[in-house]
C-alpha positions as CSV (number, residue, x, y, z in Angstrom):
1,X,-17.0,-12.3,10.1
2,X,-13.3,-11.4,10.6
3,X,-11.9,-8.3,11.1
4,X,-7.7,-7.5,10.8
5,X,-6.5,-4.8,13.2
6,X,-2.7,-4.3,12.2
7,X,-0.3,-1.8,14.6
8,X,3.1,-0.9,14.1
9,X,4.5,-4.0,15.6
10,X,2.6,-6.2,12.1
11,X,5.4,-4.0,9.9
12,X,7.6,-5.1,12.3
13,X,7.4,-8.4,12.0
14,X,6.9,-8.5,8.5
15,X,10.1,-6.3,7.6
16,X,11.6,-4.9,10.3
17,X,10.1,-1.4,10.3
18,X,10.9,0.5,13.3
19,X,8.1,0.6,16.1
20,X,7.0,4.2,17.3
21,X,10.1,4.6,19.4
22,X,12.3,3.2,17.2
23,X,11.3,5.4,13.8
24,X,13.7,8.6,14.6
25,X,16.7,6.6,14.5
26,X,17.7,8.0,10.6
27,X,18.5,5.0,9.5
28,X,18.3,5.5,5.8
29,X,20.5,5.9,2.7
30,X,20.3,9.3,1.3
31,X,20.1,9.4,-2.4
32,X,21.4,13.1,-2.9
33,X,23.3,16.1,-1.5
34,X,19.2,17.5,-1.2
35,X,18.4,14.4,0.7
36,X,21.4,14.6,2.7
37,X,20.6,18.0,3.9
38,X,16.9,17.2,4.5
39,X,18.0,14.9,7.0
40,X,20.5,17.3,8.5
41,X,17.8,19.7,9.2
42,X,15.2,16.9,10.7
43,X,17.9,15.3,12.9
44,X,18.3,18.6,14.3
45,X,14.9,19.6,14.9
46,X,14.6,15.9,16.4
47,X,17.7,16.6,19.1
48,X,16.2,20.2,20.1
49,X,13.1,18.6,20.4
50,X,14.1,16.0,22.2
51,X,15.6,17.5,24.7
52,X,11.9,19.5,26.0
53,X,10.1,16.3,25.4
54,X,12.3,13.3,27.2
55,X,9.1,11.1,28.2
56,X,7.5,12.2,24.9
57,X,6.0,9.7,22.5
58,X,8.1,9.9,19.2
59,X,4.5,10.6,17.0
60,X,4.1,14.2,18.9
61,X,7.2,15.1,17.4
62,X,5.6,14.7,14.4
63,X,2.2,16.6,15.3
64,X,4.8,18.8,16.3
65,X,6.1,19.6,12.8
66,X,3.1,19.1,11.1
67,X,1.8,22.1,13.0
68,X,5.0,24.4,13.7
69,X,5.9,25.0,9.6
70,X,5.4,24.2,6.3
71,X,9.2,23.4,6.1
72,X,9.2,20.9,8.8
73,X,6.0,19.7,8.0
74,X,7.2,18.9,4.7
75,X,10.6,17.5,5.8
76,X,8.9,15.0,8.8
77,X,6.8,13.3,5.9
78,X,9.8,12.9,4.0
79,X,11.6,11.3,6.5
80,X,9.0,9.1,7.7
81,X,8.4,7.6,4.2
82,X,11.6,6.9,3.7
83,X,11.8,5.0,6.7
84,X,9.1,3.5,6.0
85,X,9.6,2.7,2.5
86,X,12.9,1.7,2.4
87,X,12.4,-1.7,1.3
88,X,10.3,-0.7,-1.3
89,X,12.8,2.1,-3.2
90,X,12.8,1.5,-7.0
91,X,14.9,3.0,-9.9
92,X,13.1,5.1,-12.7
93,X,15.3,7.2,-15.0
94,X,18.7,7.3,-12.8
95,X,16.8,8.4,-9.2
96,X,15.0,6.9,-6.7
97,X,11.8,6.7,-6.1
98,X,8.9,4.5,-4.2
99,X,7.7,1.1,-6.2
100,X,4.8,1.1,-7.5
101,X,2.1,-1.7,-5.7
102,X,2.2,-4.4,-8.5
103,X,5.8,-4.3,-10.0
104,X,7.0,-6.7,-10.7
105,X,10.2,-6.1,-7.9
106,X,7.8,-5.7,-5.0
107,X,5.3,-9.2,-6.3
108,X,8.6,-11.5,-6.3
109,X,9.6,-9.8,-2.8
110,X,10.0,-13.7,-1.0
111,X,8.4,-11.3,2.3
112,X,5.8,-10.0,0.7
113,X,4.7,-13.3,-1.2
114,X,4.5,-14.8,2.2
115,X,2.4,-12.1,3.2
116,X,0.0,-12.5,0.1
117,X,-0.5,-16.1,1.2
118,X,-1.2,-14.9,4.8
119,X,-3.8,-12.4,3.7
120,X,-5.3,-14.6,1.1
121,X,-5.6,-17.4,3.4
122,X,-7.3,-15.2,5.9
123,X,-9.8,-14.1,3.1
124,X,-10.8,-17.6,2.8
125,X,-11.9,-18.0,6.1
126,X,-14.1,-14.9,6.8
127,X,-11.6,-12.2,6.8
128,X,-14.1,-9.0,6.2
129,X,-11.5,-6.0,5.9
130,X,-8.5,-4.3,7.3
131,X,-8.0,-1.0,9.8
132,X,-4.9,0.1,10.8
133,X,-2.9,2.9,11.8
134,X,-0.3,3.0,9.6
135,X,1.3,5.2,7.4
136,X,3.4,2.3,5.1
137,X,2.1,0.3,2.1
138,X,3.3,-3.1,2.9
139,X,-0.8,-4.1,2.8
140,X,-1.3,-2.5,-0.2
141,X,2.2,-4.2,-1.7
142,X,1.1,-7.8,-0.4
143,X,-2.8,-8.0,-1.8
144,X,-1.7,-5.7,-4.9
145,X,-4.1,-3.5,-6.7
146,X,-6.6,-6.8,-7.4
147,X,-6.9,-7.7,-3.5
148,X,-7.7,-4.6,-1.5
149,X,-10.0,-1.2,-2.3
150,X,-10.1,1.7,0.4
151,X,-13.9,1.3,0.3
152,X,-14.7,1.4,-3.4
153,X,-14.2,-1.5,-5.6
154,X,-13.7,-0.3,-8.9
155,X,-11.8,3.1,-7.8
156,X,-9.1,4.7,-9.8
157,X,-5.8,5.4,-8.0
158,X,-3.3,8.0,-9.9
159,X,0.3,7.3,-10.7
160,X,2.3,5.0,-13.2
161,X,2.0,1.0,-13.9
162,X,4.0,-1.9,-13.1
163,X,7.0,-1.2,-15.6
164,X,9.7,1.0,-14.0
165,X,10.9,1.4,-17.7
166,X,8.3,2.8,-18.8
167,X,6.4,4.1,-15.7
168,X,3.1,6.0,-17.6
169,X,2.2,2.5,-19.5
170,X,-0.7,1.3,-18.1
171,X,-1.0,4.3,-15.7
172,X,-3.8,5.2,-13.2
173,X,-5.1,1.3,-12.6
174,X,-8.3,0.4,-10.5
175,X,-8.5,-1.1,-7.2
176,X,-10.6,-4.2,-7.8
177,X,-10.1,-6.4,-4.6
178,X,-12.9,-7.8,-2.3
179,X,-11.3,-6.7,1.0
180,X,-11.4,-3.3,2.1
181,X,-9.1,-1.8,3.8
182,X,-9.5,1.1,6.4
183,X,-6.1,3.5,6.8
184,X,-7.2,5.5,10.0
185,X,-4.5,8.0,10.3
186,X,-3.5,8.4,6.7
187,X,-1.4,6.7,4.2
188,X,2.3,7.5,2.6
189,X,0.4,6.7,-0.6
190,X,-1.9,9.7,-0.1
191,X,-2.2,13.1,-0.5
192,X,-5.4,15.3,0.4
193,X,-7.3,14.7,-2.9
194,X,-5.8,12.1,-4.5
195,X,-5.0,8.0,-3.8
196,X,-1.9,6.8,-5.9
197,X,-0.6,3.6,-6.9
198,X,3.1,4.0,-4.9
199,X,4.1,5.9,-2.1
200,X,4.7,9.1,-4.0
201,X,2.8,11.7,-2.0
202,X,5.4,10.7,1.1
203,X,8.4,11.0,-1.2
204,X,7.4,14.8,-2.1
205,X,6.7,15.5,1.8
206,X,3.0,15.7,0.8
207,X,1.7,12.6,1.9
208,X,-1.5,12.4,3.5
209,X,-1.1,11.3,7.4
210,X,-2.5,12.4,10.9
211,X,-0.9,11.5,13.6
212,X,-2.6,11.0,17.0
213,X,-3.5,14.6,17.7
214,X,-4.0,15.9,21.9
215,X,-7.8,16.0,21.4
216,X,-9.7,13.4,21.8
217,X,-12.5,12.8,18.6
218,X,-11.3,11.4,15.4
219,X,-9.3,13.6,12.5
220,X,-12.4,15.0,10.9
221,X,-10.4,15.1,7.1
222,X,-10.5,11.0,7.5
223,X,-14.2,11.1,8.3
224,X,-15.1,8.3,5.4
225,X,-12.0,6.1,6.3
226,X,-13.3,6.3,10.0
227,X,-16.7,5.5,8.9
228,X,-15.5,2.3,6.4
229,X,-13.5,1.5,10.0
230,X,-16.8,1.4,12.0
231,X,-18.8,-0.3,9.3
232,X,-16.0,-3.4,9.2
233,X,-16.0,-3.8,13.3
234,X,-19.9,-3.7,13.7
235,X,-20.1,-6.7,10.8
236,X,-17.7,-8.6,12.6
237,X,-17.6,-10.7,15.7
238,X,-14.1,-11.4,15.5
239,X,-11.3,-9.4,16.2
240,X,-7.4,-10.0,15.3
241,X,-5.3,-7.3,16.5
242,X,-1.6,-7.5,15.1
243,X,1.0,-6.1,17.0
244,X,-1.0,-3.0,18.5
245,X,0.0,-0.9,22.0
246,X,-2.9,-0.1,22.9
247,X,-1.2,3.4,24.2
248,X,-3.1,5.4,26.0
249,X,-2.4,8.9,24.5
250,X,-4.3,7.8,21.1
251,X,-7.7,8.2,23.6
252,X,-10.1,8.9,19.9
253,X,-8.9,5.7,18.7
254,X,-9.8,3.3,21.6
255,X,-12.8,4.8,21.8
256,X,-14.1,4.4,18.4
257,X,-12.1,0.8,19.0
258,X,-14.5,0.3,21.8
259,X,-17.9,1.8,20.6
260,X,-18.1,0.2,17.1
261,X,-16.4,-3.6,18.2
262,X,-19.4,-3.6,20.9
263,X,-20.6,-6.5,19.7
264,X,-17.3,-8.5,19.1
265,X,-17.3,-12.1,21.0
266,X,-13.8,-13.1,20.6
267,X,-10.7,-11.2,20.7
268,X,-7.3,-12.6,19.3
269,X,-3.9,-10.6,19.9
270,X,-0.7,-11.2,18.2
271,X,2.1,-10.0,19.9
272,X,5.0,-11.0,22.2
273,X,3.9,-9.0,24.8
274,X,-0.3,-9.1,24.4
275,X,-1.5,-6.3,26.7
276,X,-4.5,-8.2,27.7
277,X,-5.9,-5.9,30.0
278,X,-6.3,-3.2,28.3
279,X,-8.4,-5.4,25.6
280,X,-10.5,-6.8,28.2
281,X,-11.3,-3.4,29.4
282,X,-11.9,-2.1,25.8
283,X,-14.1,-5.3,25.5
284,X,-15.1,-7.1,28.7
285,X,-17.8,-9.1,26.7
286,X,-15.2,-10.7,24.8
287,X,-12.7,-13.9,25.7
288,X,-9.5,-13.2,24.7
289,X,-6.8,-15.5,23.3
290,X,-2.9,-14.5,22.5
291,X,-0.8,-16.0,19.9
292,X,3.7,-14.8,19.7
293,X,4.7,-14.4,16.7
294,X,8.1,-14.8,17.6
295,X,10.1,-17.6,16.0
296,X,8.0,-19.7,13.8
297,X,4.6,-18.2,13.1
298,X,2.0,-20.7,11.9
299,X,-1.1,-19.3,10.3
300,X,-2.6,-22.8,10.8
301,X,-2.2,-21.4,14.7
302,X,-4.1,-18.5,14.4
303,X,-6.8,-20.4,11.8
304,X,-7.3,-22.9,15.4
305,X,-8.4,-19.5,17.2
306,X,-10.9,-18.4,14.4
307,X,-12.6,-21.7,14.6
308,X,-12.6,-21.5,18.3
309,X,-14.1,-17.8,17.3
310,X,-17.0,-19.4,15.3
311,X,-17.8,-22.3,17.9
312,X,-18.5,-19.5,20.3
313,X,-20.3,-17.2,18.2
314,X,-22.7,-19.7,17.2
């Protein structure tokens, strides 16, 4: 079995979402005066912030807010899901809001039907489930709400259906998808009781996310993601990771990375720098191949690798 590990530097690649360093660079369109003040406040907490924290990953600024006030906690989630939802902005009743998973907008998206294809195809060749670490929706967008579940098949996300016109028609649909996908530190399109079908929850400032925290054990509110996590890299004995750092600071998440992929036998890394090391530290067992997914990326490239990956598990 096959298991997808997808960093930052997949939603780069697939749409140009900023990497970790790259996400406080405000580079959105505010909607409204509201919005326009929101991001007056954030891009000066950011600059004060800044300078204390020079040689500071951009995600403690984050923990930062999260933990300093309900107002900047609140504003920090708004800003990151509208950087990370920008491409995915939709238009109900004369504002803005995020699309919902299966309109009809974000299915003929020419990006995200190429990713649809690259997830299906993976499917068909012993792709068990997905983790990853972040916030955005663009896997949720690409298999739509009859490709993925979080761990349930059959479970009932809130929010409105496909038809921006009339948002509450076919409202509150069902995850019914075969591959399950594992959102370690959270998701835009969460809250802390409820799934939804868009990334709503992010543009109240109430999403759901957890981002790497000073100690070292996993967020304990993300318990039964964690566990789904652990379940999908103990079936597998493959391992495609998709643009991840491997930074050392996120210490919980190479561990559990490490402990539950124990018995992986092949590693593949996309990325145009691989850090190859640090994987064969994580899992010396394994042999460990690198594919760039600069310029022309051929699934048929990394399909090679997985048969490689079931000649040597055999």
């Amino acid at each position: 079995m096959v298991t997808l590990f997808l960093g930052a530097g997949f939603s780069k690649w697939a749409f140009d979402l900023p990497l970790v360093n790259q996400l406080f660079d405000f580079d959105i369109s505010t909607t409204s005066e509201q919005e326009e003040k929101k991001l007056a406040l954030i891009e000066k907490d950011w600059a004060d912030w800044r300078k204390e924290n020079q040689n500071v990953t951009p995600e403690k600024f984050v923990y930062w807010c999260m933990n300093k006030s309900s107002h900047r906690k609140s504003r920090v989630i708004w800003y990151v899901s509208r950087r990370l939802t920008e491409p995915f902005m939709t238009r109900i009743s004369g504002s803005y809001t995020a699309a919902m998973f299966d309109e009809r907008a974000v299915r003929e998206n020419e990006k995200i039907v190429y990713l649809k294809q690259f997830f299906t195809t993976l499917s068909e060749n012993g792709l068990n489930g997905i983790l990853t670490c972040n916030y955005d929706t663009i896997v949720e967008c690409a298999l739509g709400m009859a490709g993925f579940n979080y761990g349930i098949v059959g479970e009932q996300l809130f929010g409105r259906g496909i038809n921006p016109q009339f948002p509450w028609q076919g409202a509150h649909r069902s995850v019914t998808g075969l591959i399950s996908l594992a959102k370690l530190h959270g998701s835009l399109s969460w809250d802390k009781s409820t799934k939804y079908t868009s990334g709503k929850p992010g543009r109240n400032g109430k999403a759901f996310i957890v981002p790497p925290a000073p100690e070292k054990i996993p967020p304990v509110e993300l318990q039964d993601v964690w566990e789904l996590g652990a379940k999908l890299l103990k079936q597998s004995d493959c391992l495609i990771i998709f643009g991840f750092a491997f930074n050392p600071y996120d210490q919980a998440l190479l561990e559990y990375l490490k402990v539950h992929g124990s018995k992986l036998k092949k590693v593949v890394l996309i990325d145009p720098y691989p850090n190859i090391d640090s994987a064969q530290k994580l899992w010396p067992q394994c042999s460990i191949e690198t594919i760039d997914p600069r310029g022309k990326f051929d699934i048929a490239d990394l399909l090679s690798k997985l048969d490689r990956a079931v000649v040597t598990s055999a």
